[in-house]
TILUMLO-578494 format. One line per field, with one value per residue: z, y, x of N, C-alpha, C in turn; residue number from 1. Coordinates in steps of 0.05 Angstrom, whole numbers, plus 5000, padded with zeros to 4 digits. Each point is the difference from the previous one (the first is absolute). Layout:
n_Z = [Z; ...]
n_Y = [Y; ...]
n_X = [X; ...]
ca_Z = [Z; ...]
ca_Y = [Y; ...]
ca_X = [X; ...]
c_Z = [Z; ...]
c_Y = [Y; ...]
c_X = [X; ...]
pos = [NUM; ...]
This chain:
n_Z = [2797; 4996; 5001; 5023; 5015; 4991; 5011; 5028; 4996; 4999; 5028; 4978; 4991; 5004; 4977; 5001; 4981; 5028; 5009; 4988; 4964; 5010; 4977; 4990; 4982; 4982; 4974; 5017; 5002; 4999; 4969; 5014; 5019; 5014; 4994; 4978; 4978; 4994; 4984; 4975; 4993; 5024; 4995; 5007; 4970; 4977; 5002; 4974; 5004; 4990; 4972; 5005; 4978; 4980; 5010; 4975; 5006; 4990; 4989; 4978; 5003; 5024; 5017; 4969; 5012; 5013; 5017; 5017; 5003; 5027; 4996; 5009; 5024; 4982; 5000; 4995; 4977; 5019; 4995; 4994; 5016; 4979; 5022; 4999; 5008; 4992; 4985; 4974; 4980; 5002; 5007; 5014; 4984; 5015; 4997; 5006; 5013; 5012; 5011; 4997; 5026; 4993; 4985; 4971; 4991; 4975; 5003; 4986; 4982; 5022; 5018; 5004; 5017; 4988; 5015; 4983; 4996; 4987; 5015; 5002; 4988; 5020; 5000; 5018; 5031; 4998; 5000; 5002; 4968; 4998; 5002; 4984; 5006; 4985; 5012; 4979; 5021; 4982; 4991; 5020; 4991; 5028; 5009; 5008; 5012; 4983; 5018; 4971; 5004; 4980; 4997; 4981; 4972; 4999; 5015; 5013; 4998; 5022; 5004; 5020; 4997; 5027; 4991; 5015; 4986; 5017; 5002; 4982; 5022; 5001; 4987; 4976; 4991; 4986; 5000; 5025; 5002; 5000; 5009; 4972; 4996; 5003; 4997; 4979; 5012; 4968; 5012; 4972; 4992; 5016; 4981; 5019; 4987; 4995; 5023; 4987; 5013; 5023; 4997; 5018; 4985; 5022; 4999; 4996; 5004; 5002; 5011; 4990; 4998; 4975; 4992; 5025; 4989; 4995; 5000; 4976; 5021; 4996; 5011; 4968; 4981; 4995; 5001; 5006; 4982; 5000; 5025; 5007; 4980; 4981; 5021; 4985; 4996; 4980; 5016; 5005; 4997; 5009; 4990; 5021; 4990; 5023; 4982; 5022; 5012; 4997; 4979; 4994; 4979; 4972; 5004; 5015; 4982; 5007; 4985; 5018; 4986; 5013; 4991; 5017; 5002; 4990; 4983; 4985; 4991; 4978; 5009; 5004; 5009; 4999; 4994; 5011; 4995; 5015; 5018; 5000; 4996; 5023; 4981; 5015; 4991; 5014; 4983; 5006; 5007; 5001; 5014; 4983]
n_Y = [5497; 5025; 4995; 4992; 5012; 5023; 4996; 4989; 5010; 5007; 4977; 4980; 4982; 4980; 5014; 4970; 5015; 4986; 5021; 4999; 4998; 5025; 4996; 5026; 4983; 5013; 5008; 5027; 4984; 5013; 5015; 5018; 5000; 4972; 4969; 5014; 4984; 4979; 5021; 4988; 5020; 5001; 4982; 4982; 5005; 4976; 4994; 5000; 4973; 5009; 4993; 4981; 5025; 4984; 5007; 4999; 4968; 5006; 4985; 5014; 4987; 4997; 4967; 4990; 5011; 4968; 5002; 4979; 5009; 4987; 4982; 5002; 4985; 4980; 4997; 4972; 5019; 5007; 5029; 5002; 5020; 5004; 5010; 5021; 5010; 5028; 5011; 4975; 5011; 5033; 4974; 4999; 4974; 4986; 4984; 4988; 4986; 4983; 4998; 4982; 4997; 4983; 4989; 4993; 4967; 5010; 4987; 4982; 5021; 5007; 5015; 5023; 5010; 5020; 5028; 5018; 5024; 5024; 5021; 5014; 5004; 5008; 5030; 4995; 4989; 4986; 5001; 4971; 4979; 4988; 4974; 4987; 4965; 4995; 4974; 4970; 4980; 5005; 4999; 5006; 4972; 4989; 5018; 4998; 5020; 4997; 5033; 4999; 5030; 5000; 5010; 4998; 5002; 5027; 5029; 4985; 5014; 4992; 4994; 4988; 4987; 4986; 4983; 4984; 4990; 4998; 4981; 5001; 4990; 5016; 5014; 4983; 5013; 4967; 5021; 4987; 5027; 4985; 4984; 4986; 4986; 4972; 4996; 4990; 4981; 4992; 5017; 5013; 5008; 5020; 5022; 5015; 5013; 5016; 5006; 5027; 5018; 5029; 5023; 4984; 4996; 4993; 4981; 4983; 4982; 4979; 4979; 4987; 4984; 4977; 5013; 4983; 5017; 5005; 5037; 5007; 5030; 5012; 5018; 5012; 5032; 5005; 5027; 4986; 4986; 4983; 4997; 4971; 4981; 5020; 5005; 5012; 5019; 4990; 4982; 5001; 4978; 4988; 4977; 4976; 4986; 4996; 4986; 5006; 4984; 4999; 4980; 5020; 4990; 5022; 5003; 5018; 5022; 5021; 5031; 5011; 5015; 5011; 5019; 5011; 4973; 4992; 5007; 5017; 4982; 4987; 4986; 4974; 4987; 4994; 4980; 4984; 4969; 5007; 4994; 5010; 5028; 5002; 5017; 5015; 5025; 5027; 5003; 5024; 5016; 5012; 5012; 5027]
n_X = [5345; 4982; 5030; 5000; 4976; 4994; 5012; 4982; 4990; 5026; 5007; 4998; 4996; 5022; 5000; 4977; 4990; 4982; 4994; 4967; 5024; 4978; 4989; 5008; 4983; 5035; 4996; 4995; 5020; 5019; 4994; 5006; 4975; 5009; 4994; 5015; 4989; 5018; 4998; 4982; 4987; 4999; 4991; 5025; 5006; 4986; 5025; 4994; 5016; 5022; 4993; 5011; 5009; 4992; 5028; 4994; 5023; 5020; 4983; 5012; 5020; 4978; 5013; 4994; 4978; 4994; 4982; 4991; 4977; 5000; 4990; 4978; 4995; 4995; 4972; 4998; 5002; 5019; 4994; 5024; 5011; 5015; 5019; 5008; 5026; 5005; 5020; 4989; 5012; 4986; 4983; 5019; 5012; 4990; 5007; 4970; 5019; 4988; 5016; 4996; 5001; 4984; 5017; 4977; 4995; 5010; 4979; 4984; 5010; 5023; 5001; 5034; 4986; 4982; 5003; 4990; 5015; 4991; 5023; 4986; 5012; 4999; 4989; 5007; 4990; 5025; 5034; 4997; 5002; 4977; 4995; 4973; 4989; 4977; 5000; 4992; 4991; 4973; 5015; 5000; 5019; 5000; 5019; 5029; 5006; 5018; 5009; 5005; 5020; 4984; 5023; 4992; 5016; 5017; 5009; 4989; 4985; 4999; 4980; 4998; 4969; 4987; 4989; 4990; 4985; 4984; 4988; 4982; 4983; 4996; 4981; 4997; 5036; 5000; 5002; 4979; 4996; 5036; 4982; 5007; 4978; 4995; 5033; 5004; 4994; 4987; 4988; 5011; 5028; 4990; 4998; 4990; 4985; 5017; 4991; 4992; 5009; 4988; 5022; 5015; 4983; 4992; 5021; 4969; 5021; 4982; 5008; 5003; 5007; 4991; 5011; 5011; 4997; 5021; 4993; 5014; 4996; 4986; 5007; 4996; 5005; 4972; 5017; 5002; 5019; 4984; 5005; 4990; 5022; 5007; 4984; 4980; 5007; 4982; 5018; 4976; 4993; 5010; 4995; 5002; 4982; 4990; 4973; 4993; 4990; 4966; 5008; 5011; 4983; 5011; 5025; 4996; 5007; 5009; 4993; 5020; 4994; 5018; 4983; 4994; 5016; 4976; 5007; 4985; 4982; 5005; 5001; 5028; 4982; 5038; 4994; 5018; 4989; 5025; 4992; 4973; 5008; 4984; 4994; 4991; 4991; 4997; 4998; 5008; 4990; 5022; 4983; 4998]
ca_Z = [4997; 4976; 4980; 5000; 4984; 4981; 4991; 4993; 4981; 4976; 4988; 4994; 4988; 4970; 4973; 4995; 4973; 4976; 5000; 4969; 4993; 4980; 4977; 4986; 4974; 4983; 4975; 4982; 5005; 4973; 4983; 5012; 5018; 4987; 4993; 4980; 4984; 4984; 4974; 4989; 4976; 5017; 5013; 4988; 4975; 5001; 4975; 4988; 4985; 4973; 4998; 4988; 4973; 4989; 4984; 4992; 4999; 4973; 4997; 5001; 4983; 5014; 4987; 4998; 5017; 5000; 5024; 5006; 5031; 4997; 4993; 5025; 4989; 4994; 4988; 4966; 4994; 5005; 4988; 5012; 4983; 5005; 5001; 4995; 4980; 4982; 4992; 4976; 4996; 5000; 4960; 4993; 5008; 5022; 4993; 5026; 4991; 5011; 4997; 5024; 5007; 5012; 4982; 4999; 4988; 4982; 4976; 4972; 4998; 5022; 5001; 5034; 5004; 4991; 4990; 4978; 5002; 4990; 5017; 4998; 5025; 5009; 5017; 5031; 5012; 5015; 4988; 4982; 4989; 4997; 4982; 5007; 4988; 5017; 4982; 5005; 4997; 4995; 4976; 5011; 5021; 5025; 5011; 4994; 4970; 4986; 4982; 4998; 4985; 4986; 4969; 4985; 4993; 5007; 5030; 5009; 5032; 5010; 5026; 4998; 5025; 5003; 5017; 5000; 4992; 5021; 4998; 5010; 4996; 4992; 4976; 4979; 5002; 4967; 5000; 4987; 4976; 4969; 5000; 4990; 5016; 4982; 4987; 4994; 5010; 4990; 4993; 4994; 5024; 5000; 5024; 4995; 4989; 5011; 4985; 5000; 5017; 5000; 5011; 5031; 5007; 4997; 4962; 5010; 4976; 4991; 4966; 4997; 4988; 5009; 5006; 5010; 4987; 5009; 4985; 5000; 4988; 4986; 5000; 4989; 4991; 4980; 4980; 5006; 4996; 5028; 5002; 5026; 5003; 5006; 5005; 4984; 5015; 5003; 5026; 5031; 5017; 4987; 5026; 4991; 5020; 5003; 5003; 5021; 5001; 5025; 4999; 4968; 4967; 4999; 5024; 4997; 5018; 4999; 4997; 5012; 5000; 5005; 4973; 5009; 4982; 4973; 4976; 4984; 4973; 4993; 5010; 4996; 5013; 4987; 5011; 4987; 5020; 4977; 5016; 4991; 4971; 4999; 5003; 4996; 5000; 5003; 5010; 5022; 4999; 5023; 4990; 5022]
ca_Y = [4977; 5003; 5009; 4968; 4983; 5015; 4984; 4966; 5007; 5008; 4984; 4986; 4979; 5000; 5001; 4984; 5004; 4990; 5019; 5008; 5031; 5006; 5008; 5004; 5004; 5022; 4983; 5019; 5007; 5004; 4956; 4988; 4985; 4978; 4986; 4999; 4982; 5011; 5000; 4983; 5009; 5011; 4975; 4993; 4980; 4972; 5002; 4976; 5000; 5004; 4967; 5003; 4985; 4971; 5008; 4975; 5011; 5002; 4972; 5001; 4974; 4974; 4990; 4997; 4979; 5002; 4997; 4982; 4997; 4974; 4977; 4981; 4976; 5002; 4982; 4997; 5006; 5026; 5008; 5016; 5006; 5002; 5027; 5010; 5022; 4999; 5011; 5002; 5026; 4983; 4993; 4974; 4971; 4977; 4974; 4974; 4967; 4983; 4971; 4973; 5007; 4975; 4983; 4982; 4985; 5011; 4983; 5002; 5023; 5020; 5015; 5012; 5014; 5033; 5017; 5018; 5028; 5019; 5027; 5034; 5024; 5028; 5018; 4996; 5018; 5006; 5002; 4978; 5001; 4980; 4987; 4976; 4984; 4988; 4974; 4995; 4982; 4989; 4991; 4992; 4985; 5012; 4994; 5026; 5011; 5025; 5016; 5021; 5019; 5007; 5028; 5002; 4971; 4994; 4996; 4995; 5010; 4982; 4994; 4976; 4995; 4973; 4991; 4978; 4994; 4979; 4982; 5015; 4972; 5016; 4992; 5021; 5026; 5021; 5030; 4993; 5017; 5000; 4970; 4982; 4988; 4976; 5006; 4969; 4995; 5005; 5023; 5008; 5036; 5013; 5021; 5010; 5027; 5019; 5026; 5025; 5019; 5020; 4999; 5006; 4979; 4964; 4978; 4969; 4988; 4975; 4972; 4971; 4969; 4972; 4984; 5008; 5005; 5028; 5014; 5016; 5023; 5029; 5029; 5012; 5010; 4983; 5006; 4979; 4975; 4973; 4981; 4996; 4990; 5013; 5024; 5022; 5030; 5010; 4984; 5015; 4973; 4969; 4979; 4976; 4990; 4973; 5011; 4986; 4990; 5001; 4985; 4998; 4997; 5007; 5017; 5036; 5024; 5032; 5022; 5030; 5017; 5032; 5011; 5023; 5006; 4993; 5018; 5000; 4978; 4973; 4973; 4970; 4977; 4975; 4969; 4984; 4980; 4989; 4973; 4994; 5008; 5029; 5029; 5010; 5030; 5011; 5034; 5026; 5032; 5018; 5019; 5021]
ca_X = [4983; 4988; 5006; 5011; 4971; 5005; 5027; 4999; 4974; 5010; 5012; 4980; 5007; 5023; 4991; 5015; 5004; 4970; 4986; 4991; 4993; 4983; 5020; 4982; 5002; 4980; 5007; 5013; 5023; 5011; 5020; 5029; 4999; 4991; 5023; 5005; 5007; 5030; 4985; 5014; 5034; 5024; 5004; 5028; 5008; 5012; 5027; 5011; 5025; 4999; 5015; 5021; 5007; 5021; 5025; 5010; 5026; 5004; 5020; 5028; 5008; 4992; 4986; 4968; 4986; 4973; 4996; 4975; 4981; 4989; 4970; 4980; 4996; 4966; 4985; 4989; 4978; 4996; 5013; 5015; 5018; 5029; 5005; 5025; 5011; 5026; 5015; 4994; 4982; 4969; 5008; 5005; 4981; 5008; 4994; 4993; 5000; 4986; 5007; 4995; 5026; 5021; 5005; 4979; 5007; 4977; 4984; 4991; 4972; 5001; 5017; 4998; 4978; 5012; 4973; 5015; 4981; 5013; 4980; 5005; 5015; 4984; 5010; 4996; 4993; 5030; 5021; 4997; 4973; 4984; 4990; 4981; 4979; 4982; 5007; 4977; 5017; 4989; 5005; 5032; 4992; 5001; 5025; 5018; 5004; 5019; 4988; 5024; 4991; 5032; 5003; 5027; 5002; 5027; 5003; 4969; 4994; 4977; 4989; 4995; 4992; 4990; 4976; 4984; 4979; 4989; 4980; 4966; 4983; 4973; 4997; 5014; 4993; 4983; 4972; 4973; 4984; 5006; 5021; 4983; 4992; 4985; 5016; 5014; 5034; 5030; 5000; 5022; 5011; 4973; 5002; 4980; 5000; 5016; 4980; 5026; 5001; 5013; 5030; 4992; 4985; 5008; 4993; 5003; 4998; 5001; 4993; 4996; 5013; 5003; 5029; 5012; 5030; 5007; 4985; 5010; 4974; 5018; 4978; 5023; 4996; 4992; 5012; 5024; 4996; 5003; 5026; 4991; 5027; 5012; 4991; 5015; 4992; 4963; 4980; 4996; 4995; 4999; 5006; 4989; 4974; 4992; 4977; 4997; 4976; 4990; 4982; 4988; 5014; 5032; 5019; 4988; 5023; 4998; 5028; 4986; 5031; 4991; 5002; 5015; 5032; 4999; 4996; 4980; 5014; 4995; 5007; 4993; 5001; 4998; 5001; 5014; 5008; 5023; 4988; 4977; 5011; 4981; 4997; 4976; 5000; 4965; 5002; 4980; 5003; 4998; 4986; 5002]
c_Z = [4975; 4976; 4990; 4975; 4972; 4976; 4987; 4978; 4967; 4989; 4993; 4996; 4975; 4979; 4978; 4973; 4990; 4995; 4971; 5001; 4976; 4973; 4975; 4963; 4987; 4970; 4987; 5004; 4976; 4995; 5007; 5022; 5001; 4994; 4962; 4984; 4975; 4964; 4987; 4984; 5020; 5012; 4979; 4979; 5010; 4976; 4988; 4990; 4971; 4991; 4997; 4984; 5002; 4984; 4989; 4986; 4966; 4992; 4984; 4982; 5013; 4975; 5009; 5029; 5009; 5027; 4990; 5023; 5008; 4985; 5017; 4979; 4997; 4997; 4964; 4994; 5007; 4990; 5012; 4986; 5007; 4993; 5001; 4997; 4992; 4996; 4972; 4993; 4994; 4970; 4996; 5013; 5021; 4988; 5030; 4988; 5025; 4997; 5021; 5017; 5007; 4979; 5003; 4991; 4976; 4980; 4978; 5001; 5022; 4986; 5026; 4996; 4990; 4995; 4997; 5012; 4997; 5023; 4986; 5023; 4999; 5027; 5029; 5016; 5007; 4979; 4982; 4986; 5010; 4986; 5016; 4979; 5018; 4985; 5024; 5017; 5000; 4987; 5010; 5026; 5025; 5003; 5001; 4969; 5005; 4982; 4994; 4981; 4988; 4972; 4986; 4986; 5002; 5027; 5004; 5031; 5016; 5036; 5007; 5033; 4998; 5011; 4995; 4986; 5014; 4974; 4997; 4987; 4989; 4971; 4985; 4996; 4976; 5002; 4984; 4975; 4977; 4988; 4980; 5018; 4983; 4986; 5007; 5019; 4984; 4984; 4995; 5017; 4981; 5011; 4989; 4996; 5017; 5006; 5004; 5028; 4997; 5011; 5028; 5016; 4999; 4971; 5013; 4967; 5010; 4983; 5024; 4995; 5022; 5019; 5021; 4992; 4997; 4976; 5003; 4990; 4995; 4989; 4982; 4994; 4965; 4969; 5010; 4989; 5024; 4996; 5038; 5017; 5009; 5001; 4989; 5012; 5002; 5018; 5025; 5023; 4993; 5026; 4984; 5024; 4996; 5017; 5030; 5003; 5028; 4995; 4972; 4981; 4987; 5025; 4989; 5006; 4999; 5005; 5012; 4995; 5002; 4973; 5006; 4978; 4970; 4988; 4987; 4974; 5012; 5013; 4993; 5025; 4995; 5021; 4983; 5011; 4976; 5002; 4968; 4974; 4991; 5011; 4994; 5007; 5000; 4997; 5010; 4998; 5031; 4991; 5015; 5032]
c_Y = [5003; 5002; 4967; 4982; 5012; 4990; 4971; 5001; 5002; 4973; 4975; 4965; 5009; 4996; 4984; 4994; 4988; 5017; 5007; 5035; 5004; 5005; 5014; 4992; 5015; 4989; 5028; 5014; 5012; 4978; 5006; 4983; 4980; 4984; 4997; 4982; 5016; 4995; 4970; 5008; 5007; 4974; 4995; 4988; 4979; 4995; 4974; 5000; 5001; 4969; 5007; 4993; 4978; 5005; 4972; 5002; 4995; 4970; 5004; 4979; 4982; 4981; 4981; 4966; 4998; 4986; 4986; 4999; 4975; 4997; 4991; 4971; 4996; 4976; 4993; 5024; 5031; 5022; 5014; 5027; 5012; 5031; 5001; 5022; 4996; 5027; 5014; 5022; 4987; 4992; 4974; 4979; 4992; 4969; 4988; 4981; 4977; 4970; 4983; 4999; 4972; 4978; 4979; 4981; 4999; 4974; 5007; 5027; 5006; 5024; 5017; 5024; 5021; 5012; 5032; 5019; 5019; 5022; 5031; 5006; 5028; 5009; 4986; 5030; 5014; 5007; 4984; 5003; 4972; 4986; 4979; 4998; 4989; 4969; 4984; 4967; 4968; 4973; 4983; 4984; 5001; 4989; 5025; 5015; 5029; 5019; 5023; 5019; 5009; 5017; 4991; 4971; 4994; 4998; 4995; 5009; 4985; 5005; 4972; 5000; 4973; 5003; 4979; 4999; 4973; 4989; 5014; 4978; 5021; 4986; 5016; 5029; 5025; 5008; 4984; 5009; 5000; 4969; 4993; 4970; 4984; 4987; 4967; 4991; 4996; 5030; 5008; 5024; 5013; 5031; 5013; 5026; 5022; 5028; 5023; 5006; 5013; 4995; 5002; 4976; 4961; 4992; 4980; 4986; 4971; 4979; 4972; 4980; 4978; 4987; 5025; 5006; 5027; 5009; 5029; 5025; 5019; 5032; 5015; 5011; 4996; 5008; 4977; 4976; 4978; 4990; 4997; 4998; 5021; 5036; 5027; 5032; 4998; 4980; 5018; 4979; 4974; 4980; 4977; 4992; 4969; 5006; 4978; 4986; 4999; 4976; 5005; 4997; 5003; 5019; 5025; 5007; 5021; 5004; 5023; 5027; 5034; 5011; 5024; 5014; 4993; 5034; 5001; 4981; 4978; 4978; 4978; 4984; 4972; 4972; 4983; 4978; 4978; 4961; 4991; 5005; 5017; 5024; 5019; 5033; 5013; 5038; 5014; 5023; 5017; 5026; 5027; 5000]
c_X = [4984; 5024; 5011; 4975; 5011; 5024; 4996; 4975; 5009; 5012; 4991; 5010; 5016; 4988; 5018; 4987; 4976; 4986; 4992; 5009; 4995; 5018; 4982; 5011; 4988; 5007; 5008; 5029; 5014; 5019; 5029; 5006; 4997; 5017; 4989; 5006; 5012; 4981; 5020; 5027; 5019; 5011; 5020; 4989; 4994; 5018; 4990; 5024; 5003; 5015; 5031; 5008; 5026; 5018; 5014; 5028; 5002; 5018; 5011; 5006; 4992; 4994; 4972; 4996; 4976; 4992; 4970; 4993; 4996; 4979; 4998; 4997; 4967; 4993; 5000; 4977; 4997; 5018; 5020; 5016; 5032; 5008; 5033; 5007; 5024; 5014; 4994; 4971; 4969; 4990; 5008; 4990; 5024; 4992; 5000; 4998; 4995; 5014; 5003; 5025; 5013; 4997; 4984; 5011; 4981; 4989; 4994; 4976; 5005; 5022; 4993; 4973; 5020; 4982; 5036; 4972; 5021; 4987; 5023; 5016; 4986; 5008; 4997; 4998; 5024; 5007; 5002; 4976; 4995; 4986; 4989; 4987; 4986; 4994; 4981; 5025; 4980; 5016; 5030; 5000; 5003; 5033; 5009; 5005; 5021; 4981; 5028; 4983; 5032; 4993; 5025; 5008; 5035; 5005; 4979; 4996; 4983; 4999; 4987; 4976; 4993; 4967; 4982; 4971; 4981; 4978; 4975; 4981; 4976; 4991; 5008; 4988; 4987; 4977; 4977; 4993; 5006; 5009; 4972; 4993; 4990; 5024; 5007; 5025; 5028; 5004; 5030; 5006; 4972; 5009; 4960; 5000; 5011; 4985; 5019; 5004; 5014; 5024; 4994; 4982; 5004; 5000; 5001; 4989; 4996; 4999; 5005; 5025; 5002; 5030; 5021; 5035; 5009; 4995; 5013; 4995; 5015; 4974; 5020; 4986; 4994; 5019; 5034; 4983; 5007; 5026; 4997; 5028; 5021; 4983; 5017; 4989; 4976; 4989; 5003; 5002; 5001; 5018; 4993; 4980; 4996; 4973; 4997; 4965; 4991; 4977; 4980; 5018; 4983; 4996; 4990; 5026; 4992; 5027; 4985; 5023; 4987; 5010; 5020; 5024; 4988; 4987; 4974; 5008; 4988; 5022; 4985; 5003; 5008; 5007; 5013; 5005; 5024; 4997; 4985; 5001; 4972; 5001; 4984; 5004; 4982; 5015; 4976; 5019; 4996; 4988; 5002; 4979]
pos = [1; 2; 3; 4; 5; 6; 7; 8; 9; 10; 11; 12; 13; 14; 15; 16; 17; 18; 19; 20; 21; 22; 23; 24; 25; 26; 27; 28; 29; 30; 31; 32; 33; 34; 35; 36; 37; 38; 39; 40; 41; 42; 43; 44; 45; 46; 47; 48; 49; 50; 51; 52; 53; 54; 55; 56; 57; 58; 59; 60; 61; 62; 63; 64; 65; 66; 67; 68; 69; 70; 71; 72; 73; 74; 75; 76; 77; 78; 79; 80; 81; 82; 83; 84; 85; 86; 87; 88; 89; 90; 91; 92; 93; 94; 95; 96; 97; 98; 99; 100; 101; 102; 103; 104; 105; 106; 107; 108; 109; 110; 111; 112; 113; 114; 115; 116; 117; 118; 119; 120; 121; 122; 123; 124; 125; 126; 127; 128; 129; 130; 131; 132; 133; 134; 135; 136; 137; 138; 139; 140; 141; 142; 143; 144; 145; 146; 147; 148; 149; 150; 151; 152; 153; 154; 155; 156; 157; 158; 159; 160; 161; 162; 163; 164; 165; 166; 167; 168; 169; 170; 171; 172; 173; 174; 175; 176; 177; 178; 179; 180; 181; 182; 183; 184; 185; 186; 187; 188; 189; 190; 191; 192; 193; 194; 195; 196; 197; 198; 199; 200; 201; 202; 203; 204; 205; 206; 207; 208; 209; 210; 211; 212; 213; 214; 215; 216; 217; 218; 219; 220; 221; 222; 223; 224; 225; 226; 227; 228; 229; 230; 231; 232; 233; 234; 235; 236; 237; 238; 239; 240; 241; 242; 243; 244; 245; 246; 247; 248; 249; 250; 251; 252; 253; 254; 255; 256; 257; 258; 259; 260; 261; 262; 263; 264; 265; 266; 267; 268; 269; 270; 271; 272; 273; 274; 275; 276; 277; 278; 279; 280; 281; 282; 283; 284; 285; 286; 287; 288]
């Protein structure tokens, strides 16, 4: 009987795990013990990739061609510009030519819209080189328009894009700061003083005329004698304009052209209205 008590004394309720245990912290363990953070330099590399070089193929007897990016279509007045590449070593010229793409019925003192720009060929990021201008379409009326790029006066190489020119009711886009003011309504073609700039920087050139008639321009190199008719090596730019109105007379225009592709030297600004039988010229200087 006493061994029975004895027995049942030993035996207790199931130890069902709430029970608090004591725990002692100590902070002086040795540094092997422990959960260990891994040092930075042992932690894996981050690889950057190396580039890959551009193995370019050897053209060989390719022959010469020329590729045109689209043109977005724009507003009167804004500037755009035209890109490409090509085949042709770096150096050489591309000729942009701008022509109306759908047959006008031409009047007295009209002729089809044309704007002319000369661009460099230069190195590209690729295999191909590249080439652009940057061109103003101030000056050009709102419709469709043909833009070819072409080299060469025998085989002629070319590329050909399209794009629209819309309507801009705004006002006119001749640069406040340089427009004479107080100016007669039968004011003759007028251009106003040309000031220099550096290579790289905007050329806004404005002027004036009474009469809506086409006006034919031209940016040459001032060691080339003029010839508006038949454009000779020293024009960088040229076209024909028809000065548009917003309610004033004479009619204001502006010329906006990126200097970029122009040289240190002297240049001429010339105007020619074959209509009217006036013409008028302003030189300036690109400067280092």
């Amino acid at each position: 009987m006493i061994a029975l008590i004895l027995g049942a004394g030993c035996l207790g309720p199931a130890d069902t795990g709430d029970r608090t245990i004591p725990v002692t912290i100590t902070n002086d363990l040795p540094a092997t013990q422990g959960i260990q953070s891994t040092p930075i330099a042992a932690q894996a590399p981050i690889l950057t990739p190396s580039p890959v070089p551009i193995y370019c193929p050897q053209r060989g007897n390719e022959s010469s061609w020329i590729t045109l990016s689209p043109v977005s279509d724009l507003r009167r007045g804004d500037p755009f510009e035209i890109r490409g590449e090509t085949n042709l070593p770096v150096g050489e010229h591309v000729g942009i030519q701008i022509y109306e793409a759908s047959f006008h019925p031409h009047c007295k003192c009209c002729y089809d819209d044309d704007l002319r720009a000369v661009a460099t060929v230069y190195q590209g990021s690729s295999c191909n080189h590249s080439f652009a201008i940057s061109l103003d379409s101030t000056n050009l009326r709102p419709q469709d328009f043909l833009v070819q790029a072409q080299y060469g006066e025998g085989d002629v190489v070319s590329s050909n894009q399209l794009f629209t020119l819309f309507q801009n009711n705004r006002a006119s886009t001749a640069p406040i700061q340089t427009r004479t003011v107080g100016l007669p309504a039968n004011t003759s073609l007028t251009l106003d003083p040309i000031q220099d700039v550096k290579q790289g920087e905007p050329l806004v050139i404005t002027g004036y005329t009474d009469k809506y008639a086409a006006i034919l321009y031209s940016v040459r190199d001032a060691r080339y004698s003029p010839d508006l008719h038949h454009p000779n090596a020293g024009e960088l730019a040229g076209g024909i304009m028809y000065p548009f109105a917003y309610g004033e007379d004479p009619r204001p225009f502006s010329f906006r052209f990126n200097t970029s592709s122009f040289g240190n030297g002297g240049y001429v600004f010339s105007l020619d209205s074959p209509c009217t039988g006036e013409s008028v010229e302003k030189s300036f200087t690109i400067i280092p």
